[in-house]
C-alpha positions as CSV (number, residue, x, y, z in Angstrom):
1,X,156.3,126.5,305.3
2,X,156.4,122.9,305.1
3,X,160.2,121.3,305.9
4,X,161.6,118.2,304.9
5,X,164.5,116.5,306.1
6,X,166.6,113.4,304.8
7,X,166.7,110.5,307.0
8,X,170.3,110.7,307.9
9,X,169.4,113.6,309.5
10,X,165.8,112.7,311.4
11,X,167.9,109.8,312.7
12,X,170.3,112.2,314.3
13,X,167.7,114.2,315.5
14,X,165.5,111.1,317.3
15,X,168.8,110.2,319.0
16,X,169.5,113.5,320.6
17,X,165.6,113.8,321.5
18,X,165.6,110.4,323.0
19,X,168.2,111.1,325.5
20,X,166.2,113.5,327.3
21,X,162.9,111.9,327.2
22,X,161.8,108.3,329.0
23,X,162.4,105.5,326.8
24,X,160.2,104.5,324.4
25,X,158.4,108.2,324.9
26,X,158.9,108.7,321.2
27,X,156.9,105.8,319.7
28,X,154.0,106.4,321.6
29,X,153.5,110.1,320.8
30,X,154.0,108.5,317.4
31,X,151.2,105.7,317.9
32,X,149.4,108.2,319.9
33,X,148.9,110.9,316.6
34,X,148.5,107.5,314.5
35,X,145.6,106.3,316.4
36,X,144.0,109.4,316.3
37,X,144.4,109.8,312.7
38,X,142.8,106.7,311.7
39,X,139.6,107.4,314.5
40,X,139.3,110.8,312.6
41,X,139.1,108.7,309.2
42,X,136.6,106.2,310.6
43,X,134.5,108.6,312.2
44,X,133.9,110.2,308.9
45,X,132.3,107.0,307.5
46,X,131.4,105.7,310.6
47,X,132.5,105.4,314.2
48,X,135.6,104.1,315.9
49,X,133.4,101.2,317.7
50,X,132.4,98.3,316.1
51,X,134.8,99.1,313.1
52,X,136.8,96.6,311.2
53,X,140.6,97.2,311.3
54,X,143.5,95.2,309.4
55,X,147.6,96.2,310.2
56,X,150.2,95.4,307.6
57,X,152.8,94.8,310.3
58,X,156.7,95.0,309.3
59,X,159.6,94.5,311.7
60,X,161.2,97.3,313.7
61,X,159.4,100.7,314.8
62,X,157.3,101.1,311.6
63,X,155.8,98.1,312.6
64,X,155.7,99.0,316.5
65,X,154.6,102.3,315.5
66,X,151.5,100.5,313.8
67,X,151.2,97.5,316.8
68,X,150.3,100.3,319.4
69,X,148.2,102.5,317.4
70,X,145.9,99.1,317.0
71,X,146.4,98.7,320.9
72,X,144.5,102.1,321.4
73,X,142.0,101.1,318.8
74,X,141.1,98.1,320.1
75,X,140.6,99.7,323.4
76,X,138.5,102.2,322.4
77,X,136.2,98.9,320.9
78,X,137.5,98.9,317.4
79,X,137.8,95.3,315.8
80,X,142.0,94.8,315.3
81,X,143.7,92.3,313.2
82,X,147.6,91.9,312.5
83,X,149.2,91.1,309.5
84,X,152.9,90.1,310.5
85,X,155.0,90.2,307.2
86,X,158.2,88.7,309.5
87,X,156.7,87.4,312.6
88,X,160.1,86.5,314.3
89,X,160.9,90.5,313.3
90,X,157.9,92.0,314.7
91,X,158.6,94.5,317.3
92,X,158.3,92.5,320.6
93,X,156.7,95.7,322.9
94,X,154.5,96.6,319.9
95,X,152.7,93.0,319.9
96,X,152.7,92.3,323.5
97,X,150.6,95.7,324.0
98,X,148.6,95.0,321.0
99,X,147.6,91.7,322.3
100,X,147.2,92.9,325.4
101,X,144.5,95.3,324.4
102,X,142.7,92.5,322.2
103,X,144.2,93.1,319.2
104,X,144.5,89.4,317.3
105,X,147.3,88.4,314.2
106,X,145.6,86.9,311.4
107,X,147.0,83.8,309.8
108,X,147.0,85.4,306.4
109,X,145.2,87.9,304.0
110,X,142.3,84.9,303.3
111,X,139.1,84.7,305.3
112,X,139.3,88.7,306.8
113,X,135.5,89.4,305.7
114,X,135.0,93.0,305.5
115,X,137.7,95.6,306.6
116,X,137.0,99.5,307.1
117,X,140.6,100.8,307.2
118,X,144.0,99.2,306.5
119,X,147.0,100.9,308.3
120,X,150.0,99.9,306.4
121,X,153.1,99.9,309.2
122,X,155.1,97.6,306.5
123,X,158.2,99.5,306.1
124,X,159.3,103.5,307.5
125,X,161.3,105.8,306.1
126,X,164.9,103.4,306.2
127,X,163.4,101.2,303.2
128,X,165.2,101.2,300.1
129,X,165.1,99.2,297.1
130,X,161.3,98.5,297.1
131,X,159.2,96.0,298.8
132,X,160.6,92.9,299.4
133,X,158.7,90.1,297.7
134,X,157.0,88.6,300.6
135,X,155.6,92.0,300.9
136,X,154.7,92.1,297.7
137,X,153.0,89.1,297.7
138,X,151.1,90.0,300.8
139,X,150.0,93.5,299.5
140,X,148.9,92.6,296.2
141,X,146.6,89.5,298.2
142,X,145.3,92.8,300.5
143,X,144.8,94.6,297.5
144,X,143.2,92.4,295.8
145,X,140.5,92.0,297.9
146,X,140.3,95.2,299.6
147,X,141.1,98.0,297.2
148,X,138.8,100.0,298.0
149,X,139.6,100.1,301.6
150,X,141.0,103.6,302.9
151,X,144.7,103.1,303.4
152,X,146.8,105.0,306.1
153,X,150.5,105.1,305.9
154,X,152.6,104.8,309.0
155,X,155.4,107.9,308.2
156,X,155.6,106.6,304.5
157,X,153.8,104.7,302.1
158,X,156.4,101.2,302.3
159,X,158.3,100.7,299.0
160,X,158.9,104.4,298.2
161,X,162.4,106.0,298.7
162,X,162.4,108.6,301.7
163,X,165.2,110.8,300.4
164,X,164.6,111.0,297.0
165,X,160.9,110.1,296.7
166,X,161.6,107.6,293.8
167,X,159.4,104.3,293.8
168,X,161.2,101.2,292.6
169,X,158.6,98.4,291.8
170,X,155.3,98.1,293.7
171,X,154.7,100.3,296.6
172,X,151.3,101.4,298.8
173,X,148.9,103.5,297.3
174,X,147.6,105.5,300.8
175,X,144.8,107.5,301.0
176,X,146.7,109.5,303.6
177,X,149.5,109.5,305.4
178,X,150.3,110.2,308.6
179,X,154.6,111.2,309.6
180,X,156.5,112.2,312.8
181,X,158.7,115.3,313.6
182,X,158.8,116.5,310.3
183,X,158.1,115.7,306.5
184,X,160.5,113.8,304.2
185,X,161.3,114.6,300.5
186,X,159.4,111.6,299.9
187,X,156.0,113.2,301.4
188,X,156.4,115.8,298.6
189,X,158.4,114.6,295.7
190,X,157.0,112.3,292.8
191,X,156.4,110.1,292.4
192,X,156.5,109.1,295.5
193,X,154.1,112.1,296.5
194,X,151.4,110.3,294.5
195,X,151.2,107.6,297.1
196,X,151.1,109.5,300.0
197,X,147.5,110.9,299.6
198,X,146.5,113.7,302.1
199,X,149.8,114.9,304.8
200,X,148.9,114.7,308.6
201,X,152.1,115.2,310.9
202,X,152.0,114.5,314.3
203,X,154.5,117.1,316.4
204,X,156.6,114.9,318.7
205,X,158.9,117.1,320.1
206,X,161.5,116.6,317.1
207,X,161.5,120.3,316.4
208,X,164.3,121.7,318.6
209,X,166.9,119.1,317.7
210,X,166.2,119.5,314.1
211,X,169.1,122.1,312.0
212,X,168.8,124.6,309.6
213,X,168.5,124.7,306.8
214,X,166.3,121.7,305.9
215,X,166.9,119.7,302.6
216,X,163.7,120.3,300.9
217,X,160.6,122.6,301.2
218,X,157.7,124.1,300.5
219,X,156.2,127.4,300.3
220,X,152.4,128.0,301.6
221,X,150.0,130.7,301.5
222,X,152.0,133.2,303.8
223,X,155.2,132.5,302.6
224,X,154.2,133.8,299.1
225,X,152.3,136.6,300.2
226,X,155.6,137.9,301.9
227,X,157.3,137.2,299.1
228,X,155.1,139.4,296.3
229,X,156.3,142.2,294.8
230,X,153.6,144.8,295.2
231,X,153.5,148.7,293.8
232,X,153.7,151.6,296.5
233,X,151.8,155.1,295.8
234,X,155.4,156.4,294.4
235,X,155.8,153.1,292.0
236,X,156.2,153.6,288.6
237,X,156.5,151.1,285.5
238,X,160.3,150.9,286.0
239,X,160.5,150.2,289.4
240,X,157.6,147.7,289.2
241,X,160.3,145.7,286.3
242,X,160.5,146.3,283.1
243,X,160.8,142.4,281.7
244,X,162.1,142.1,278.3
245,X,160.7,138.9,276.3
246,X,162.3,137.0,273.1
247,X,160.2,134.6,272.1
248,X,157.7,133.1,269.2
249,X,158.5,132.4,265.5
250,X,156.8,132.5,262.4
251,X,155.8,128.9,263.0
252,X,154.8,129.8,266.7
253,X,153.8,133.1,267.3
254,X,151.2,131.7,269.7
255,X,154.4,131.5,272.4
256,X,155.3,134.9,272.4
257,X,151.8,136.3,273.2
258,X,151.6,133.7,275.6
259,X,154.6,134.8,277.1
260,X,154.5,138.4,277.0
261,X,150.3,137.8,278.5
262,X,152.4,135.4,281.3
263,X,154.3,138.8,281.9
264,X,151.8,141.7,282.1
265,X,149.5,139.3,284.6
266,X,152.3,138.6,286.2
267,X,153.1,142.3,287.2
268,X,155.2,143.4,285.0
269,X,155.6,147.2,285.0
270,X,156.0,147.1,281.4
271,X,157.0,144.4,278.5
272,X,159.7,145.1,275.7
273,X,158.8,142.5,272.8
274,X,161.7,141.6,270.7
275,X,161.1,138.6,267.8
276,X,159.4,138.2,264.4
277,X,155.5,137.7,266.6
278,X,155.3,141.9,267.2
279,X,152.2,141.9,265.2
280,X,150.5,139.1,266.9
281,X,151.4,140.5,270.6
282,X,150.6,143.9,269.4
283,X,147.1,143.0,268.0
284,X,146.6,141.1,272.1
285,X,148.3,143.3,273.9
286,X,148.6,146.6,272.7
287,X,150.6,147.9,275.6
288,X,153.7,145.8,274.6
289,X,156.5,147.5,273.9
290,X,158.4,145.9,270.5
291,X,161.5,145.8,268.9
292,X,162.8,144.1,265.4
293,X,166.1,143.2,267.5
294,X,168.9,142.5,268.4
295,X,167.7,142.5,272.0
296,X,170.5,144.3,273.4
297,X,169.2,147.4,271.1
298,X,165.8,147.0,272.4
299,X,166.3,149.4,275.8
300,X,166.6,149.3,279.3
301,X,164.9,145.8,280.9
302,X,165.6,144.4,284.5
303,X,165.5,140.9,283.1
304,X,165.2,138.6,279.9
305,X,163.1,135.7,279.2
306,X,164.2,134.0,276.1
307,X,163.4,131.0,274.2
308,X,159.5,129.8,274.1
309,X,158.8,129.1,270.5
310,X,161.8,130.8,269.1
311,X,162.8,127.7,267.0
312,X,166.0,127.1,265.4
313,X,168.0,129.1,262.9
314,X,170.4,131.8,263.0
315,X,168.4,134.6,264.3
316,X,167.5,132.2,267.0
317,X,171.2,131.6,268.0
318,X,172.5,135.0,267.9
319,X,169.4,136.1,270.2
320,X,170.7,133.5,273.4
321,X,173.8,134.7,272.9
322,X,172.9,137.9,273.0
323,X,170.3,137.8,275.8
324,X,173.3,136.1,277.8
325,X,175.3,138.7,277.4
326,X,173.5,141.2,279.3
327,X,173.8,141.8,282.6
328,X,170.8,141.3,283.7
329,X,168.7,138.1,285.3
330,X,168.0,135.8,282.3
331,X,165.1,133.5,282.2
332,X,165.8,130.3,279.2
333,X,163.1,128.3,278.7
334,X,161.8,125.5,276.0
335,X,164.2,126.3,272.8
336,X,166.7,128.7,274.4
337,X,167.7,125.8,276.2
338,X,168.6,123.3,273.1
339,X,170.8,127.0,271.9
340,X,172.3,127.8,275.0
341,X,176.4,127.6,275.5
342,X,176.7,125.9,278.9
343,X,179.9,127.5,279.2
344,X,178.5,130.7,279.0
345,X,175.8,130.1,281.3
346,X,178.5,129.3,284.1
347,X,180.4,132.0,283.8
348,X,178.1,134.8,284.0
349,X,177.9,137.0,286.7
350,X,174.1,138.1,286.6
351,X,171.4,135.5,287.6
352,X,170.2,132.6,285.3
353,X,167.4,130.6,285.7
354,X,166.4,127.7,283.5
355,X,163.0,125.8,283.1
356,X,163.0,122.6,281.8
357,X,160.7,119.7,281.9
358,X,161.8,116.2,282.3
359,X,162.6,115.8,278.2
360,X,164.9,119.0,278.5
361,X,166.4,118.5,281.5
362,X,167.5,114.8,280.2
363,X,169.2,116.5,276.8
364,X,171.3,119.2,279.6
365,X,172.0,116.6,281.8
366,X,172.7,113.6,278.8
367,X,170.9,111.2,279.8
368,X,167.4,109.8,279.3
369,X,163.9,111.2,280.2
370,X,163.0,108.3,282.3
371,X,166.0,108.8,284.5
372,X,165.0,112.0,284.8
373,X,161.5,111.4,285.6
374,X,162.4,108.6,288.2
375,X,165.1,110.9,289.8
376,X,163.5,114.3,290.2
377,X,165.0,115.4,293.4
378,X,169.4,114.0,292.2
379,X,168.5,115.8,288.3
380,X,167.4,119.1,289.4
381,X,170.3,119.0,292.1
382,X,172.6,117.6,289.3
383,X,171.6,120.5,287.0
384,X,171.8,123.5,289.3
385,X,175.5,122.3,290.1
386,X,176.7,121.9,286.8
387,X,175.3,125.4,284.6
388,X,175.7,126.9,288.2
389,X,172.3,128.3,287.6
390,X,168.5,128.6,289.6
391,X,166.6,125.6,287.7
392,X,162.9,125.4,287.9
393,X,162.1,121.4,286.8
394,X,158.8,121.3,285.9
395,X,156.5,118.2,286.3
396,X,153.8,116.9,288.4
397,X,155.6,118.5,291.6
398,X,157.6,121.2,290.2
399,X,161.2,121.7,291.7
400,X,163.6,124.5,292.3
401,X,167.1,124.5,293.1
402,X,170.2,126.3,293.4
403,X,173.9,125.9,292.6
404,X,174.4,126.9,296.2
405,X,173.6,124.9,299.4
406,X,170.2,125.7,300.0
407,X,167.2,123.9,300.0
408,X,165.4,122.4,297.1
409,X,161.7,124.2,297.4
410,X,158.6,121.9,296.0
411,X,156.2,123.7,294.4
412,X,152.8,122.4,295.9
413,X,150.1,124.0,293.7
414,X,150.5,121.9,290.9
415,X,147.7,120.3,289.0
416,X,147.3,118.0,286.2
417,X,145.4,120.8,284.3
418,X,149.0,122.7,283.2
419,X,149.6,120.0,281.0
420,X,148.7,121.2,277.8
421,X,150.4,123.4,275.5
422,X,151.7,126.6,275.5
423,X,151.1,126.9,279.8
424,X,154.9,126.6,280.3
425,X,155.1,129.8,278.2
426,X,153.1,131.5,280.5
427,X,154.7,130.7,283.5
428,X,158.3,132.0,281.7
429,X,157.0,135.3,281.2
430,X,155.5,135.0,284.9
431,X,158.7,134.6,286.4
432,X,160.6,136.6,284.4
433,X,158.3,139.9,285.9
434,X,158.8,138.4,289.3
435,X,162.7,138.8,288.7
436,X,162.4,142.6,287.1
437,X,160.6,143.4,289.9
438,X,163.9,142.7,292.0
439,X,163.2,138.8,293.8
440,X,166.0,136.8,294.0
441,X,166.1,133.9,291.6
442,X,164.7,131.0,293.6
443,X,161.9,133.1,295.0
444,X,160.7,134.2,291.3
445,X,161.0,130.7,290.5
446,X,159.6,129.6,293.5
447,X,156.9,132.2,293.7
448,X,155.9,131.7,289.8
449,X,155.4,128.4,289.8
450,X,153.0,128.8,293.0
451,X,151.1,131.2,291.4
452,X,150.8,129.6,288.1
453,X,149.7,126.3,289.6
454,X,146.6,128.3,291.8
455,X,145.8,130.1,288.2
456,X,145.5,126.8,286.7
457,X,143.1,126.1,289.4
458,X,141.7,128.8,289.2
459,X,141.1,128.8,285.3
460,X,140.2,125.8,285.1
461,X,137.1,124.8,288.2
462,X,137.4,121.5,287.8
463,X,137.1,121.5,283.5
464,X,140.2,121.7,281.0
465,X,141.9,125.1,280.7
466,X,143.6,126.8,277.7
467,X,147.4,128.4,278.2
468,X,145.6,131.7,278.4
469,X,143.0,130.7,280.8
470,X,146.2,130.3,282.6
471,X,147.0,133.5,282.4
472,X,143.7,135.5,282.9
473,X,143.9,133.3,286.6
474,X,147.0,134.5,287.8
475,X,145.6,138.0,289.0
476,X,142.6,135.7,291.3
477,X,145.7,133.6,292.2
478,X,147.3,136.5,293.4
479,X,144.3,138.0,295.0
480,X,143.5,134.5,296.7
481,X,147.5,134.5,298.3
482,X,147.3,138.4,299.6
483,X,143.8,137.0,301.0
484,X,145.2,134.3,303.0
């Protein structure tokens, strides 16, 4: 499982470390795993020796992090120039060892010539508010000329927000990035995340003084595979979850089947149907149980998923209402959540879980999309606390929170391809077997969205994919995670 923690936090943790290791101990395991990192990237297009290296240097550790990395390039015959953003900031041990080694500063970003690797120590994880602008000015001169030299991040890409992985103005676009002790939020949240290419993290010894639980993380391979509810010899179809779906309308019967095929991939021991689609589900999946409503009449379930497709109108309102009622885990999704009581949601005792994407998040938490989408990490937070509900935010990194104090989880699996329509429908009735079969909100949520992401992947090889493509991948998604 990857961990992240805030700042605050890896601050506290490097203090205590430091006081039982020799000073500056910590910065050159630190410049140690960065050197490395960037021989391993010029190796692959090259060799160490001989290559053409530029720093973007900051002031403070970032920048001494950087400074002695190009120190143990330089020795090992690599070609080192220093970009100082601040000279009279730069980190004094940092340029005295880079020197040292034959490193040189450059006067500015003209007359470089060719460059094979750009290792961009501008800012660390304590930047906020963006990129100053003579940082700005000296990246977009770099850029200009060099973009399409590999970029390595020193702990962060500079000019994206750590904690909350929000990017205000310009920032570094790095092809990877390499981060000490632990992750941040900003490693894995967008849109920060989309400027921090490929992870590398280099184990300093931060482990031990780091607490539980972290802020943010993510499940991997194993983690899910633990996590999977899967049938014994003596399982039948109610104690494999009986999930009961309420979904479609006559204007989108499409939802429901999507749903309901989200469900029986998903594991479901059986599906009860209720809405006006039966025929359409029926006709795909013939071993769909259905109902003409309400769904309270429909029989026993060990949770609901309610609202893809359902529309407006009065049926449409009495069916949240009723699906709230129950005392079972609820699922809402899509329309459910524009007819939902927020009051009611609060209040009741059974497990909800809501799924909104950015535009339907903004309308629960009233306010606009972009603040949303600028803000994934404080909205999902903000949403969890105040319907007191599990809320799967979906989006490019999909996010997972509780009303309780645990951590956030980041979905990792994502892809580009589940934008198109109908896939959110699918990965409703997805989750919703995952919490019939009995696991606890945030792991259905968490689980689901893992699995839906690798089905994506896996319906998809590299073309566009359909809803139900989707759907048909979640059993080799499922396969792949037992498989390790």
């Amino acid at each position: 499982m990857r961990r992240a923690y805030s700042v605050e936090t890896v601050r506290a943790a490097e203090a205590a470390l430091m006081k039982r290791v020799p000073e500056g101990a910590l910065m050159q395991r630190a410049a140690a795993g960065l050197a490395a990192a960037c021989g391993d990237l010029l190796r692959r297009t090259g060799r160490v020796y001989g290559s053409r290296v530029l720093l973007l240097v900051g002031g403070g550790d970032n920048g001494g992090d950087a400074l002695y990395a190009g120190a143990r390039l330089a020795r090992r015959g690599a070609g080192v120039r220093a970009l100082l953003v601040s000279p009279d900031r730069a980190h004094a041990g940092g340029l005295a060892a880079f020197l040292a080694a034959g490193g040189r500063v450059a006067d500015g970003p003209d007359g470089l010539g060719g460059l094979d690797l750009v290792v961009d120590g501008i800012t660390g994880i304590g930047g906020r508010g963006g990129l100053r602008e003579d940082a700005v000015a000296l990246l977009r001169a770099v850029t200009r000329k060099h973009g399409r030299t590999p970029v390595i991040a020193v702990d962060l890409p500079s000019g994206v927000e750590a904690d909350s992985g929000e990017v205000h103005g310009e920032a570094v676009r790095a092809d990877a990035t390499v981060t000490f002790g632990t992750y941040k939020p900003g490693h894995l949240i967008d849109p920060a995340a989309e400027h921090a290419g490929a992870l590398r993290l280099v184990d300093i010894g931060l482990g031990p003084e780091l607490p539980e639980p972290p802020d943010l993380e993510a499940l991997q391979y194993a983690d899910v595979a633990a996590l999977l509810p899967v049938p014994g010899a003596e399982s039948d179809k109610y104690s494999r979850g009986v999930v009961g779906v309420v979904a479609g309308s006559e204007r989108y019967p499409g939802a429901a089947v999507l749903a309901v095929s989200g469900a029986l991939h998903g594991g479901a021991g059986a599906v009860r149907y209720v809405g006006p689609g039966a025929d359409a589900v029926i006709a795909r999946f013939p071993e769909t149980l259905v109902h003409a409503g309400p769904p309270s009449k429909a029989g026993r379930v060990q949770a609901w998923v309610i609202g893809p497709g359902l529309g407006d109108g009065r049926w449409a309102e009495e069916a949240v209402a009723d699906v709230l009622g129950a005392d079972v885990p609820v699922l809402v999704d899509a329309d459910g959540l524009r007819l939902l009581d927020p009051e009611t949601v609060r209040t009741r005792t059974a497990a909800t879980v809501l799924t909104p994407h950015a535009g339907e998040a903004a309308a629960l938490l009233g306010v606009a999309r972009e603040e949303v989408e600028a803000g994934r990490l404080a909205a999902v937070r903000e949403l969890a606390a105040r319907y007191r509900a599990t809320v799967l935010l979906k989006g490019s990194t999909t996010l997972v929170a509780e009303a309780r104090d645990t951590p956030v989880r980041v979905n990792p699996t994502g892809t580009g391809w589940l934008a198109t329509a109908g896939s959110g429908d699918v990965l409703s009735g997805l989750t919703g077997s995952l919490l019939a079969a009995g696991l606890a909100p945030r792991d259905a949520a968490s689980v689901g969205a893992y699995l839906h992401g690798l089905a994506a992947r896996h319906g998809s090889d590299g073309a566009p994919v359909s809803a139900q493509d989707v759907a048909n991948g979640i059993p080799a998604a499922w396969r792949d995670v037992r498989a390790g």
